[in-house]
Each structure stands twice: as structure tokens, then as C-alpha cells.
N, CA, C and O atoms as a Maestro MAE file, in Angstrom:
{
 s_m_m2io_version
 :::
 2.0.0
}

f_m_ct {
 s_m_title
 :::
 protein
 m_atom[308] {
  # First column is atom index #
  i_m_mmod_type
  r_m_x_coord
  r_m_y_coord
  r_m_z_coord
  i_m_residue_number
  s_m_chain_name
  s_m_pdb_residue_name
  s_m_pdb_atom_name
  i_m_atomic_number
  :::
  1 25 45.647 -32.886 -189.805 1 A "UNK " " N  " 7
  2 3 47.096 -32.961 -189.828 1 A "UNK " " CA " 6
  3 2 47.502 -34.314 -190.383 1 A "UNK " " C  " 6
  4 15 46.878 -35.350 -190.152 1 A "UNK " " O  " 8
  5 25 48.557 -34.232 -191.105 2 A "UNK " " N  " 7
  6 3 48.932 -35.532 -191.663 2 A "UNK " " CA " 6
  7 2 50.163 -35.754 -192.405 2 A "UNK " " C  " 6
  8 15 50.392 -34.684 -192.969 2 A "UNK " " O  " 8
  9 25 51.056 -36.579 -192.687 3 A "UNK " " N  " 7
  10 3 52.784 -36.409 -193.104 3 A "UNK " " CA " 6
  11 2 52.003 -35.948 -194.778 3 A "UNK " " C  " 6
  12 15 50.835 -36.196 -195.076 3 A "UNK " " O  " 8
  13 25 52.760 -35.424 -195.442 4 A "UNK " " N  " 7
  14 3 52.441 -34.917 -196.997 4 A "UNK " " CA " 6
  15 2 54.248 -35.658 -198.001 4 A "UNK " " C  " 6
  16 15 55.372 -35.688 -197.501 4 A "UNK " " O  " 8
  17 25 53.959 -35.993 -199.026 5 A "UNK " " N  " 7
  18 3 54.932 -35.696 -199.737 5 A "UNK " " CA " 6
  19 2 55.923 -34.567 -199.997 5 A "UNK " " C  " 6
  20 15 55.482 -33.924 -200.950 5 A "UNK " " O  " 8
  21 25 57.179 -33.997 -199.523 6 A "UNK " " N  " 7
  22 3 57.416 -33.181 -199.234 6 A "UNK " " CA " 6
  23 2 58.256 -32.682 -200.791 6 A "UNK " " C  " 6
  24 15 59.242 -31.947 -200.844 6 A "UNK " " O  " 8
  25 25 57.724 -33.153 -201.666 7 A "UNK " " N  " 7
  26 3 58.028 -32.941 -203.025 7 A "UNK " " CA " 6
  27 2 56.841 -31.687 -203.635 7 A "UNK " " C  " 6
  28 15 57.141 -30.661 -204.247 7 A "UNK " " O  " 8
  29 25 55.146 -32.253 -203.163 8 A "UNK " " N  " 7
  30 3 54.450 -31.715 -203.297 8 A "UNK " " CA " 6
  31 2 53.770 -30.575 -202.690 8 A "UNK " " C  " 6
  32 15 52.643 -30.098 -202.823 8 A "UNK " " O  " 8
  33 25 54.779 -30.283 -201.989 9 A "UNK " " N  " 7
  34 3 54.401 -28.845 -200.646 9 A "UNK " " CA " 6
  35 2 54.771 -27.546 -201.138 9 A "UNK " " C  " 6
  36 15 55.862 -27.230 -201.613 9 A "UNK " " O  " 8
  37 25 54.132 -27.094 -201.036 10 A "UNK " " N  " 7
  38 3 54.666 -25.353 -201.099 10 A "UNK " " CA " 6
  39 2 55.083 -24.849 -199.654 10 A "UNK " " C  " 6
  40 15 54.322 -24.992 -198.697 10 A "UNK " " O  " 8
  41 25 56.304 -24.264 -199.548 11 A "UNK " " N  " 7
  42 3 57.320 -23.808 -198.565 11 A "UNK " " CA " 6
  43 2 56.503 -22.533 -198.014 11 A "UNK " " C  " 6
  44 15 56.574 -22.205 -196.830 11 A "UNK " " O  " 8
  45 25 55.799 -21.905 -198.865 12 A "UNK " " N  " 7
  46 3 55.575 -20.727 -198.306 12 A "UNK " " CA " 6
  47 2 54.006 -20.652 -197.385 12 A "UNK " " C  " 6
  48 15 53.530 -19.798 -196.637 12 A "UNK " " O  " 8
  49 25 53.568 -21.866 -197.825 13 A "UNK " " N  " 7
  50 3 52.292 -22.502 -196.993 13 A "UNK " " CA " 6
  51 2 52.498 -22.473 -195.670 13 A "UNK " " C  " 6
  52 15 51.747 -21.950 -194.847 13 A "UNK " " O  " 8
  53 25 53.561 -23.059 -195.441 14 A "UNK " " N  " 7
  54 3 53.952 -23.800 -194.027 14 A "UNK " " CA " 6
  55 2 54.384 -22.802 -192.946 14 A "UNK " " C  " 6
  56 15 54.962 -21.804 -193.378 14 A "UNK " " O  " 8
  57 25 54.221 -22.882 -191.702 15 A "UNK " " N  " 7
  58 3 54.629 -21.547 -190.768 15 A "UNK " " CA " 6
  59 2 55.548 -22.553 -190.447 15 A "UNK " " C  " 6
  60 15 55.600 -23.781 -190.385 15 A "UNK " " O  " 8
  61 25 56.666 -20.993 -190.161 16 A "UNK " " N  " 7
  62 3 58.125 -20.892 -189.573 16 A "UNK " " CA " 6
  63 2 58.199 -21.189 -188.484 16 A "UNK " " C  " 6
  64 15 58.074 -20.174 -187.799 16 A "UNK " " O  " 8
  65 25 58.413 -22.502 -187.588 17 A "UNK " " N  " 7
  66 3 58.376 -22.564 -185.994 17 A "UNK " " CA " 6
  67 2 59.289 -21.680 -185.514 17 A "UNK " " C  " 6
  68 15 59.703 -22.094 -184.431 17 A "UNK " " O  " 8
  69 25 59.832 -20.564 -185.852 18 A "UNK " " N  " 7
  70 3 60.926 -19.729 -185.213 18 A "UNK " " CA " 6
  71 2 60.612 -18.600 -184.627 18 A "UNK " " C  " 6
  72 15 61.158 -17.811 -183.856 18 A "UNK " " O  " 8
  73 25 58.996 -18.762 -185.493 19 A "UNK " " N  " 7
  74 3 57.556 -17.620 -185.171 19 A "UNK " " CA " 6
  75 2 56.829 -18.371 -184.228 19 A "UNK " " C  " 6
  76 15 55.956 -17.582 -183.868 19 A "UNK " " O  " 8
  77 25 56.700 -19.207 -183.741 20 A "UNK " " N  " 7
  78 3 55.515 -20.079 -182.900 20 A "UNK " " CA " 6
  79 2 56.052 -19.759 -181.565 20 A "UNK " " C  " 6
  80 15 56.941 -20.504 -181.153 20 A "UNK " " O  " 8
  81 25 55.634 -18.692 -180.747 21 A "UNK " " N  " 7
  82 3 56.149 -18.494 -179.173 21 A "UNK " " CA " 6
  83 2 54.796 -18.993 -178.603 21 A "UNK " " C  " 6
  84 15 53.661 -18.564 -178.816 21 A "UNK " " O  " 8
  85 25 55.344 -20.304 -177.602 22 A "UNK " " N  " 7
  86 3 54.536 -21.099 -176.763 22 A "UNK " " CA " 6
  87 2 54.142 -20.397 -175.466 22 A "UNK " " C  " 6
  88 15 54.923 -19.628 -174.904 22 A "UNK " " O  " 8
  89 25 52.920 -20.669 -174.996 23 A "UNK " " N  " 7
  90 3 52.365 -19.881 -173.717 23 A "UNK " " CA " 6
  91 2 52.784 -20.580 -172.807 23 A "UNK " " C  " 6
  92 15 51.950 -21.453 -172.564 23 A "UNK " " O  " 8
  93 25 53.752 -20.657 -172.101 24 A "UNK " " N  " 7
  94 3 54.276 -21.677 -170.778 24 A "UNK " " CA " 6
  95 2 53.413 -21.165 -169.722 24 A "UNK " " C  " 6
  96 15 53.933 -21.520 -168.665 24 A "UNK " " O  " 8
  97 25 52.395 -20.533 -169.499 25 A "UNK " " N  " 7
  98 3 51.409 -20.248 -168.449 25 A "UNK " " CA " 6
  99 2 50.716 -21.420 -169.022 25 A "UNK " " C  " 6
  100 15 50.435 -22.409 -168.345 25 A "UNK " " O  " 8
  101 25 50.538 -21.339 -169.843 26 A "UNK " " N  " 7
  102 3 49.153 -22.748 -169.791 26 A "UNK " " CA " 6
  103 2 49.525 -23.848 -169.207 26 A "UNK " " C  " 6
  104 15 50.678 -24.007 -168.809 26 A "UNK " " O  " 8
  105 25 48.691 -24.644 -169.099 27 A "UNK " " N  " 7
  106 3 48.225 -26.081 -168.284 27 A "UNK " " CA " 6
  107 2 49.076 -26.467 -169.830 27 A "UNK " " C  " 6
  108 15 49.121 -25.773 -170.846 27 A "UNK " " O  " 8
  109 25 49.766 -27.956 -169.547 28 A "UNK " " N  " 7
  110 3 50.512 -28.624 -170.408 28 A "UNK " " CA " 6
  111 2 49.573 -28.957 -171.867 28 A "UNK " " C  " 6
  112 15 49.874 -28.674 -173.027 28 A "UNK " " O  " 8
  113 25 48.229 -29.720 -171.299 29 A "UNK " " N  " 7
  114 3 47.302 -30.120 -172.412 29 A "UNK " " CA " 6
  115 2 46.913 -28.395 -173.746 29 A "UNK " " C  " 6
  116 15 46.966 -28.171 -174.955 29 A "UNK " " O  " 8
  117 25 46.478 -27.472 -172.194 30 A "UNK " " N  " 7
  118 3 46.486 -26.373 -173.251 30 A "UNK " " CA " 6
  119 2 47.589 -25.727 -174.089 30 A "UNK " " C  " 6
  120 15 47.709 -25.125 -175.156 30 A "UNK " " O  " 8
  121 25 48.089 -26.016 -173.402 31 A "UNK " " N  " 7
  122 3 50.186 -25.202 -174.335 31 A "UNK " " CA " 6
  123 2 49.979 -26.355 -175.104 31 A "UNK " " C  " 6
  124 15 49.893 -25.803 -176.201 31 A "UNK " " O  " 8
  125 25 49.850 -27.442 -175.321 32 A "UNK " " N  " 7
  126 3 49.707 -28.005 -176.551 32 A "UNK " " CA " 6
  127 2 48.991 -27.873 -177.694 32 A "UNK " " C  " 6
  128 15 49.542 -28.076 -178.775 32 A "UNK " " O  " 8
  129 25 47.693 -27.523 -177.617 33 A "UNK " " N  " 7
  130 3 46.374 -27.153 -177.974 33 A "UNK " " CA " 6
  131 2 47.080 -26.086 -178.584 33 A "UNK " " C  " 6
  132 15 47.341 -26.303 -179.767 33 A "UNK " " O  " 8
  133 25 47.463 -25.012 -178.139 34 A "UNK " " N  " 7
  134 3 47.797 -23.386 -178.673 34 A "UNK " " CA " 6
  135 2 49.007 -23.873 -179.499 34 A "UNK " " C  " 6
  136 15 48.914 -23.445 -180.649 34 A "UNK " " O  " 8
  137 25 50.311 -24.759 -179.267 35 A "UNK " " N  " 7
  138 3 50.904 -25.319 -180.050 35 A "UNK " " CA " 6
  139 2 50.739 -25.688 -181.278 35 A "UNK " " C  " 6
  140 15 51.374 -25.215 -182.220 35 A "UNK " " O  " 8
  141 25 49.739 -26.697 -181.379 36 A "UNK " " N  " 7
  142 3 49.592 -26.728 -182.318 36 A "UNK " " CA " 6
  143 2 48.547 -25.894 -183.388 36 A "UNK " " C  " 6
  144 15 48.685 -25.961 -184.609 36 A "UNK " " O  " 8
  145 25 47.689 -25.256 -182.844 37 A "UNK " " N  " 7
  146 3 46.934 -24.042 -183.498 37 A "UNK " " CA " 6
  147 2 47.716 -23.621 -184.214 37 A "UNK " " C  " 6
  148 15 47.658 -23.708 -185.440 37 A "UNK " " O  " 8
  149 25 48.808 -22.951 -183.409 38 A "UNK " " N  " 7
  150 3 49.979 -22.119 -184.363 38 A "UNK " " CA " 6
  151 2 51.166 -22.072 -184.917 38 A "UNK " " C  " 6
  152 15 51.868 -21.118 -185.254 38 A "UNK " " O  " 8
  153 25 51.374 -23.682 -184.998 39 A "UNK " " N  " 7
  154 3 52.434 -24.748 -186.350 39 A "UNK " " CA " 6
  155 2 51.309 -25.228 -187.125 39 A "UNK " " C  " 6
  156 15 51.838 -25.139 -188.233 39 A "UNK " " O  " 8
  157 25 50.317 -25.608 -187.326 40 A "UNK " " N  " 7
  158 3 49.141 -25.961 -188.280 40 A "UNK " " CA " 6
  159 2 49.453 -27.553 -188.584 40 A "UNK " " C  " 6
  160 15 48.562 -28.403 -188.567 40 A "UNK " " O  " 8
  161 25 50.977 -27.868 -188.892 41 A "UNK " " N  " 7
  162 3 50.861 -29.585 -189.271 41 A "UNK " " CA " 6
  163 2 52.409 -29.591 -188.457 41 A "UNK " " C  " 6
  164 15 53.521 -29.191 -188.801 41 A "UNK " " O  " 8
  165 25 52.044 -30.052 -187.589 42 A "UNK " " N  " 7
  166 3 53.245 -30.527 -186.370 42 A "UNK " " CA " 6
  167 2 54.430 -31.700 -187.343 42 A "UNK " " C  " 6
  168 15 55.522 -31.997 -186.857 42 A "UNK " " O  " 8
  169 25 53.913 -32.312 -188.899 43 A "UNK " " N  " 7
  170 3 54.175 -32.919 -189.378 43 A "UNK " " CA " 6
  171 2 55.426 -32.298 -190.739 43 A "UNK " " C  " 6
  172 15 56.199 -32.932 -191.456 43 A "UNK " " O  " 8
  173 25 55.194 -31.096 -190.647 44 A "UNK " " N  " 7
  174 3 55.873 -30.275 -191.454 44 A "UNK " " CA " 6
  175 2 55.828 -28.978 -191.695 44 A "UNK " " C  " 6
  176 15 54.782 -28.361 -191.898 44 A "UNK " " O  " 8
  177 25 57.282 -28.349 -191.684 45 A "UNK " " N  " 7
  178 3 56.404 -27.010 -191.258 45 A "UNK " " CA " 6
  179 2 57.823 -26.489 -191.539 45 A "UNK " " C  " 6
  180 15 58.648 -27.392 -191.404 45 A "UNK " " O  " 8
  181 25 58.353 -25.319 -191.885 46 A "UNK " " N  " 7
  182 3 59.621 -24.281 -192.020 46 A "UNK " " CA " 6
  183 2 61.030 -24.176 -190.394 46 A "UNK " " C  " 6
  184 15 60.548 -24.179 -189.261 46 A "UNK " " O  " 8
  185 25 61.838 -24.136 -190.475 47 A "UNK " " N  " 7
  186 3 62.746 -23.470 -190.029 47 A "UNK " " CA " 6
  187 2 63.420 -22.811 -190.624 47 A "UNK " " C  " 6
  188 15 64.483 -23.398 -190.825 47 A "UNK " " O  " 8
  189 25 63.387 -21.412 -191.245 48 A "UNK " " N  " 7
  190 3 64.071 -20.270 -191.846 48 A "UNK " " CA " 6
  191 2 63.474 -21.179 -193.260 48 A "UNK " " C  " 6
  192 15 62.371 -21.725 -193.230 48 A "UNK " " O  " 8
  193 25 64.472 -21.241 -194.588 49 A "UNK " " N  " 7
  194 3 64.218 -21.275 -195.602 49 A "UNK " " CA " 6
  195 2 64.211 -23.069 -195.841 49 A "UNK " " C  " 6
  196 15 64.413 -23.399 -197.010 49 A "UNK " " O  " 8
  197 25 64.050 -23.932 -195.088 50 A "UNK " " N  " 7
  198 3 64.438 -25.360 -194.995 50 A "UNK " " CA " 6
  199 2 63.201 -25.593 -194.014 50 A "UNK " " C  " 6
  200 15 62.819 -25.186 -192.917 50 A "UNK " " O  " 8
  201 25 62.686 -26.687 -195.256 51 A "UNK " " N  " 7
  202 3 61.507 -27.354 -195.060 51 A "UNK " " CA " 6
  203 2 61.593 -28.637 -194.524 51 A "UNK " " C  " 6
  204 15 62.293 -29.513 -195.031 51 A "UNK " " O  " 8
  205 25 60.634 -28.857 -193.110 52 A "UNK " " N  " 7
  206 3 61.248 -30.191 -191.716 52 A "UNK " " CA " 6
  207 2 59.923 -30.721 -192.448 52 A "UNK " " C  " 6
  208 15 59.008 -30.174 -193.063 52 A "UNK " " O  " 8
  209 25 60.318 -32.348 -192.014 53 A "UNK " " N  " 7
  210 3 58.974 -32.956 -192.666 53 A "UNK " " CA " 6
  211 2 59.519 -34.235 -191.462 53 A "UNK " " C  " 6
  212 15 60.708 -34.537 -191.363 53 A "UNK " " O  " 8
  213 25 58.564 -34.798 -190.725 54 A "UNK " " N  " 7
  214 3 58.585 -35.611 -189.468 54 A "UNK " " CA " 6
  215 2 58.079 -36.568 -189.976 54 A "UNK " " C  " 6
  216 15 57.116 -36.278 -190.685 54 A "UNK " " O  " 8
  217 25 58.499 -38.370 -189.872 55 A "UNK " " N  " 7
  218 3 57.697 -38.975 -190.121 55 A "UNK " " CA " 6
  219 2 58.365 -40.217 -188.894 55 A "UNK " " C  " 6
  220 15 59.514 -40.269 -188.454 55 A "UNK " " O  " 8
  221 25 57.386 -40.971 -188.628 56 A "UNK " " N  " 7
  222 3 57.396 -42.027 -187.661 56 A "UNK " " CA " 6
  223 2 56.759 -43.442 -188.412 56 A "UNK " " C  " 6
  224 15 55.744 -43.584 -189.093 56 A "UNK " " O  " 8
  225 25 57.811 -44.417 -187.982 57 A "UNK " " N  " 7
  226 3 57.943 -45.842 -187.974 57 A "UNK " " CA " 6
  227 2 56.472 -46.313 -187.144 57 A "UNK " " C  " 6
  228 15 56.096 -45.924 -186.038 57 A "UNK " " O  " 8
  229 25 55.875 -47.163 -187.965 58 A "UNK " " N  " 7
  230 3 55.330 -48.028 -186.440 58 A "UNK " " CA " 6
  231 2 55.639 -48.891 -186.412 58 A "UNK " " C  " 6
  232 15 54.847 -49.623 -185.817 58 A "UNK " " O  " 8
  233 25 56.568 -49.417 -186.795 59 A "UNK " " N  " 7
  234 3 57.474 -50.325 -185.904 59 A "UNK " " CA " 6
  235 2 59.113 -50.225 -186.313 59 A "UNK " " C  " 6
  236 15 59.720 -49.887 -187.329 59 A "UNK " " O  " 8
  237 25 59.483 -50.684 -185.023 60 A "UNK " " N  " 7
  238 3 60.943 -50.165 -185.016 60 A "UNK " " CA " 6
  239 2 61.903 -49.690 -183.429 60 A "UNK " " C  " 6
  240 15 61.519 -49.888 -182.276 60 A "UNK " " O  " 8
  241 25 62.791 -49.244 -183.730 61 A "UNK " " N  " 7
  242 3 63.361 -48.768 -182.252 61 A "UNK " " CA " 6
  243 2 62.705 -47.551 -182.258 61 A "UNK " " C  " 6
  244 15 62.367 -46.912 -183.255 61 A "UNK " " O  " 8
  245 25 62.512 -47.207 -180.880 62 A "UNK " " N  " 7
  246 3 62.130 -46.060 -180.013 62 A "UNK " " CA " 6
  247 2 63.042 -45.259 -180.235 62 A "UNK " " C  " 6
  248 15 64.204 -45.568 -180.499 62 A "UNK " " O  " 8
  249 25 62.502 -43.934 -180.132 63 A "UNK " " N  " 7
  250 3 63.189 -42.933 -180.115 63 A "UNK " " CA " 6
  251 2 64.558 -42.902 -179.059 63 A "UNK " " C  " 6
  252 15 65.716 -42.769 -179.455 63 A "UNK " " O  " 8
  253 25 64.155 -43.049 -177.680 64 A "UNK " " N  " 7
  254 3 64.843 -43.403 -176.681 64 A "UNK " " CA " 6
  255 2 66.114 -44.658 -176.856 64 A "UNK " " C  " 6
  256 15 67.286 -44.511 -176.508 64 A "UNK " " O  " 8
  257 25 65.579 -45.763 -177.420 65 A "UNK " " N  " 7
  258 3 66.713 -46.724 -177.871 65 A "UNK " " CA " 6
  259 2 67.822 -45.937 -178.575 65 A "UNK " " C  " 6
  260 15 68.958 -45.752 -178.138 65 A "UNK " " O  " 8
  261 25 67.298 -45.492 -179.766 66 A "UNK " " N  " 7
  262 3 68.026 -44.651 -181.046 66 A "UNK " " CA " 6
  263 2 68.903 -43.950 -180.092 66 A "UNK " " C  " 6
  264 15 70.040 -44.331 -179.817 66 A "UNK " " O  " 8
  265 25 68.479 -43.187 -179.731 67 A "UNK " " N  " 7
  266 3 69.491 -41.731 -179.190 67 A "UNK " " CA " 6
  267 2 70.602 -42.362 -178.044 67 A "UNK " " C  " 6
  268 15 71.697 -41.835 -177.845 67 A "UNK " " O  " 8
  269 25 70.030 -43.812 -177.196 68 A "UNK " " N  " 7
  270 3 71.482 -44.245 -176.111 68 A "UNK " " CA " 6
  271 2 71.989 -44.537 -177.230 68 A "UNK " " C  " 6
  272 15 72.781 -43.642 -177.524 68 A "UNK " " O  " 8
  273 25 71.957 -45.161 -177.850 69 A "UNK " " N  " 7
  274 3 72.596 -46.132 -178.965 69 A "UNK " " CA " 6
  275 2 73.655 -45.078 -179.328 69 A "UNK " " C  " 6
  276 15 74.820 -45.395 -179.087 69 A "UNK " " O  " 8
  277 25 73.505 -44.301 -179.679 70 A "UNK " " N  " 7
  278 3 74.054 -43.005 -180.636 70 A "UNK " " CA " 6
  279 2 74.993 -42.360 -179.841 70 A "UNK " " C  " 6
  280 15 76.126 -42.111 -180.254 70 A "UNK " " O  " 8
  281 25 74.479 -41.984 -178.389 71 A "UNK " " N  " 7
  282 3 75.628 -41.430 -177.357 71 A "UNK " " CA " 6
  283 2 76.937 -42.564 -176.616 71 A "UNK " " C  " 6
  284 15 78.096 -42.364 -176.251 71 A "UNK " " O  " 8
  285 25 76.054 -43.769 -176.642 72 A "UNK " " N  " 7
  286 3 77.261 -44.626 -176.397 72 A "UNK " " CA " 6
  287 2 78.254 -44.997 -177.410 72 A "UNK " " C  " 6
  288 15 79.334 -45.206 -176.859 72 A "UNK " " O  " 8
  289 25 78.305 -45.170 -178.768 73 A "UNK " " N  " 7
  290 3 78.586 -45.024 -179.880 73 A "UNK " " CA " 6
  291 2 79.890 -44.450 -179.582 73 A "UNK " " C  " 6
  292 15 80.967 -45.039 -179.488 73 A "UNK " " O  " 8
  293 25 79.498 -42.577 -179.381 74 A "UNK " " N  " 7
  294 3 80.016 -41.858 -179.340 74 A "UNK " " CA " 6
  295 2 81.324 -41.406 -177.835 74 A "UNK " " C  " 6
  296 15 82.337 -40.707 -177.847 74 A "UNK " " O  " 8
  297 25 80.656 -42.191 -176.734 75 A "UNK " " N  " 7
  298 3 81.561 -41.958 -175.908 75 A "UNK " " CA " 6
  299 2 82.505 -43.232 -175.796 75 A "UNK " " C  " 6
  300 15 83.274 -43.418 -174.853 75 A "UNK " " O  " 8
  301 25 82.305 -44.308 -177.166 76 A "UNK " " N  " 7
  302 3 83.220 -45.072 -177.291 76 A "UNK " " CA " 6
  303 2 83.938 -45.134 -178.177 76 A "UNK " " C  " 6
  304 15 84.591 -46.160 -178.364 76 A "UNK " " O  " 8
  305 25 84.072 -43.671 -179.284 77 A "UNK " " N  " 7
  306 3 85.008 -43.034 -179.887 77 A "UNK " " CA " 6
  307 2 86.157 -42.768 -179.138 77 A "UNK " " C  " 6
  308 15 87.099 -42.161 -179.648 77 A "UNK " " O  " 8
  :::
 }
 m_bond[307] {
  # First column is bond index #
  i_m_from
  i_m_to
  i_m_order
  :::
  1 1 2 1
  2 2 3 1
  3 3 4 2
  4 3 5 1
  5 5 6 1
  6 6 7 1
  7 7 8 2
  8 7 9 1
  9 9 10 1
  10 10 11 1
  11 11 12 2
  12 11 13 1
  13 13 14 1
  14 14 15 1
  15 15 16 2
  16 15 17 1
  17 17 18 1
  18 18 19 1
  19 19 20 2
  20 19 21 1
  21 21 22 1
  22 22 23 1
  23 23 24 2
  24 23 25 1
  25 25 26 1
  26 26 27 1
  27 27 28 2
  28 27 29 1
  29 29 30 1
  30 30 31 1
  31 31 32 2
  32 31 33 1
  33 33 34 1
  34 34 35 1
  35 35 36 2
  36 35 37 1
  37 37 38 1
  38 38 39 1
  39 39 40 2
  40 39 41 1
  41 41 42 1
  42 42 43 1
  43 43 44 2
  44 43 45 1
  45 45 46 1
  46 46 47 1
  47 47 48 2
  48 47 49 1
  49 49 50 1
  50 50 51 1
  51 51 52 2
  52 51 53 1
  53 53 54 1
  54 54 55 1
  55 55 56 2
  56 55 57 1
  57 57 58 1
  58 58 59 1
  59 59 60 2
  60 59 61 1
  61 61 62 1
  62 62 63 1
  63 63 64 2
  64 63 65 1
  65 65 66 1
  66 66 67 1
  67 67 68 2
  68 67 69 1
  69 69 70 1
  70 70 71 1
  71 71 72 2
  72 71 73 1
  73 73 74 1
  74 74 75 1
  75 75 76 2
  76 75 77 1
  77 77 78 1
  78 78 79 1
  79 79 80 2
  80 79 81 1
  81 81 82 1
  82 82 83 1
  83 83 84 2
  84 83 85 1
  85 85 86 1
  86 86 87 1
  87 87 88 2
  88 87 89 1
  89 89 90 1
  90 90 91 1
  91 91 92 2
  92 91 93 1
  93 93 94 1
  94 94 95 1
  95 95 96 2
  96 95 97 1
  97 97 98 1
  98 98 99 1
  99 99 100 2
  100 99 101 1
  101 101 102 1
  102 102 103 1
  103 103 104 2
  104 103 105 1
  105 105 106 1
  106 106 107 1
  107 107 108 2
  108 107 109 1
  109 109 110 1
  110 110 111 1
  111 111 112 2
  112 111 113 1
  113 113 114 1
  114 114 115 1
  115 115 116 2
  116 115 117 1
  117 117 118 1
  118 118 119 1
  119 119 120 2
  120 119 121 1
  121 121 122 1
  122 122 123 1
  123 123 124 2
  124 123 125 1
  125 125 126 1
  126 126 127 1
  127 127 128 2
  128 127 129 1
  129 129 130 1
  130 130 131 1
  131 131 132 2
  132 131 133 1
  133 133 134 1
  134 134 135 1
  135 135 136 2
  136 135 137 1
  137 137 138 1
  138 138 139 1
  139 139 140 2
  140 139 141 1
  141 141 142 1
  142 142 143 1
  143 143 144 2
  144 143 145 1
  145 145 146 1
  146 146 147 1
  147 147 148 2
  148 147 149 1
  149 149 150 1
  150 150 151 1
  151 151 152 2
  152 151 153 1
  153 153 154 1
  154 154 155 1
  155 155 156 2
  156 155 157 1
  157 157 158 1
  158 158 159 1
  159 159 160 2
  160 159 161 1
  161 161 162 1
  162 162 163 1
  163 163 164 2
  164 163 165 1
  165 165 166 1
  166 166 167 1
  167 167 168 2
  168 167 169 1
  169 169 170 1
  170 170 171 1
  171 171 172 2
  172 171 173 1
  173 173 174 1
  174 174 175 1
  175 175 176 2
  176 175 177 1
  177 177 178 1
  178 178 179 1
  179 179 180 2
  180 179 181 1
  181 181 182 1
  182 182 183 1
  183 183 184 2
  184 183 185 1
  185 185 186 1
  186 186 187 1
  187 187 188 2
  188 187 189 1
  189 189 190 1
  190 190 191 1
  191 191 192 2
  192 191 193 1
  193 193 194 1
  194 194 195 1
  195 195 196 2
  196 195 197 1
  197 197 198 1
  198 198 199 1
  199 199 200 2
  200 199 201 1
  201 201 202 1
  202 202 203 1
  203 203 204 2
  204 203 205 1
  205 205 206 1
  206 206 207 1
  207 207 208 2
  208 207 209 1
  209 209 210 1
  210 210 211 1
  211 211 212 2
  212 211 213 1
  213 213 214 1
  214 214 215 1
  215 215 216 2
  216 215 217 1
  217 217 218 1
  218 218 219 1
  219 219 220 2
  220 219 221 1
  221 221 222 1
  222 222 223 1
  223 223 224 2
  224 223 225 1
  225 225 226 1
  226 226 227 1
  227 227 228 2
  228 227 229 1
  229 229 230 1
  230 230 231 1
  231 231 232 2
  232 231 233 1
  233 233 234 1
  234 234 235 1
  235 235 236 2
  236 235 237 1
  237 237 238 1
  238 238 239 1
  239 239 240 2
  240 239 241 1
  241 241 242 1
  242 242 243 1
  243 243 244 2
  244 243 245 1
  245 245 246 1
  246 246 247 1
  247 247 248 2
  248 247 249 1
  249 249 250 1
  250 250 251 1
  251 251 252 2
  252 251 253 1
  253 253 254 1
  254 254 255 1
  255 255 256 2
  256 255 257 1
  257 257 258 1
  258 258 259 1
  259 259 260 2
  260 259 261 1
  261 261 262 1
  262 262 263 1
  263 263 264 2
  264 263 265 1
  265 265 266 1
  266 266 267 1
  267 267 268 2
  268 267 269 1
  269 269 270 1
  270 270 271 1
  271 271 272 2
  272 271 273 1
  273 273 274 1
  274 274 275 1
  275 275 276 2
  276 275 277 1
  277 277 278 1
  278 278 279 1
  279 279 280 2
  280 279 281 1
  281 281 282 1
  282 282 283 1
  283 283 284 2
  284 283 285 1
  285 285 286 1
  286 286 287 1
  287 287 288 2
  288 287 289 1
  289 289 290 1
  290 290 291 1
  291 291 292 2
  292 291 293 1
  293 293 294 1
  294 294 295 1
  295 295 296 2
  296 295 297 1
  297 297 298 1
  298 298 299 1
  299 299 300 2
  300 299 301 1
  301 301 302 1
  302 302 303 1
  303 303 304 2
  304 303 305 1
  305 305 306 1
  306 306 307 1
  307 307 308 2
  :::
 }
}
């Protein structure tokens, strides 16, 4: 698994996470395991006809920073 140029991807490669139904019986580690078996690159992958491509900073604000940041922002509209 690994981020790709999302210039150089073929759309029809990639599975549709809209198809990926997770086993919530499993143990967390295994529902992950089966997770990702059946998205193939957790890094990019389809929702309907629109191609998601994930990429992460290593360094930078946290996800968690980002998102208060964003709601306080907003409830000070």
C-alpha cells in the first residue's frame, strides 16, 4: 500500500468503499485486517465515480488540532 500520483491511476482499478461492508463481529485488530483486504490501498480508492486519494503531513497540525480549529471558527461566525 502506498499514496500513488493520482494523475497516474486508473479509476476502474480502485474498489468503491460504498462496496466494502465491515464485519463489526470481529475483534477491532481483525475488522481492520478484513478492512483493509477489501479497500486494497486505504490510500486511494473510489466513492461512486470520484477518485479519494489520502495523503498525510509528517509534520504539521494534527488532525484533532485542524478540526477544533475549524468548529470554533465556525461557532464564532
Amino acid at each position: 500500500m502506498r499514496q500513488q500520483n493520482i494523475k497516474e491511476i486508473n479509476k476502474d482499478d480502485l474498489v468503491d468503499i460504498r462496496s466494502v461492508v465491515v464485519d463489526t463481529s470481529l475483534p477491532p485488530e481483525q475488522r481492520m485486517m478484513d478492512y483493509l483486504e477489501k479497500i486494497k490501498n486505504p490510500y486511494c480508492f473510489r466513492c461512486g465515480d470520484a477518485v479519494v486519494s489520502i495523503h498525510f503531513a509528517d509534520k504539521g497540525n494534527s488532525l484533532d488540532s485542524l478540526l477544533k480549529n475549524y468548529f470554533l471558527g465556525l461557532k464564532r461566525s
